[in-house]
C-alpha positions, 0 to 999 in steps of 0.5 A: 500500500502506498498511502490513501487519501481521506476525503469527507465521504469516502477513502481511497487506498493507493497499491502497487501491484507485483505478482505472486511468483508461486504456483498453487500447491497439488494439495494443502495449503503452501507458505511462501516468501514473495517479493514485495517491490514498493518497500524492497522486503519480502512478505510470507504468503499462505498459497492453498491448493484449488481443492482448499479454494474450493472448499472455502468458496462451498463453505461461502455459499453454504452461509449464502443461500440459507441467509438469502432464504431466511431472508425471504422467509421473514419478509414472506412471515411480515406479509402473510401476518394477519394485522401487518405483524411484527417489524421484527420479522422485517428486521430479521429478514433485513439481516439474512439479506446483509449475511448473503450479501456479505457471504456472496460477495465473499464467495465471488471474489475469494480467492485463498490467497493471504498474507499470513498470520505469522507477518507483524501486524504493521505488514499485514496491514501494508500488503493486500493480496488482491486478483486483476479482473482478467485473471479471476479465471487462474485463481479459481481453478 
């Protein structure tokens, strides 16, 4: 990360981009040191296999779909209820929308790789391991 500019409404982070020199392992989860070239050091990275990736995008849509038919469920009770119901049918259902939302956001653009844990916090919070839109195709396989 470069820096950010804060504005009275939004933020905005500036990155620099490197690649990830590192193939997915066959299976399990890999450790690697990448090269980050804007402050000239390395950074461990965890790199898990395409059955780990998929495993976590399942557990994704597996908290997804239920929140979204929980969601539509309140909202159908709220309703079908004689007397216009109780709004805390409307509010749970607002929240099973956010939790789908939230978990098929995630599902959509995870991808397994991370900075890991093991890295201080001021690295973790420097370094961001992110997919260009054109190679979304690579990591999901």
């Amino acid at each position: 990360m470069l820096g950010k500019t804060e504005r009275v409404r939004s933020t905005t982070y500036h990155y620099m981009t490197y690649p990830i020199d590192s193939p997915r392992p066959a299976d399990g989860v890999a450790t690697v040191r990448v090269y980050c070239g804007n402050c000239d050091t390395t950074v461990q990275v965890t790199v898990p296999s395409a059955a780990e990736v998929r495993k976590l995008r399942s557990r994704r849509l597996a908290v997804a779909v239920p929140g979204l038919i929980f969601g539509i469920a309140m909202i159908a009770a709220y309703n079908s209820s004689v007397g216009g119901g109780n709004g805390l049918w409307v509010l749970f259902g607002l929240a099973g929308f956010i939790v789908a939302l939230v978990a098929f956001g995630m599902w959509w653009s995870d991808h397994g790789v991370r900075v890991s844990k093991s890295e201080s916090v001021a690295s973790q919070g420097m370094h961001s391991v992110r997919t260009r839109q054109r190679d979304r195709a690579n990591v999901r396989s």
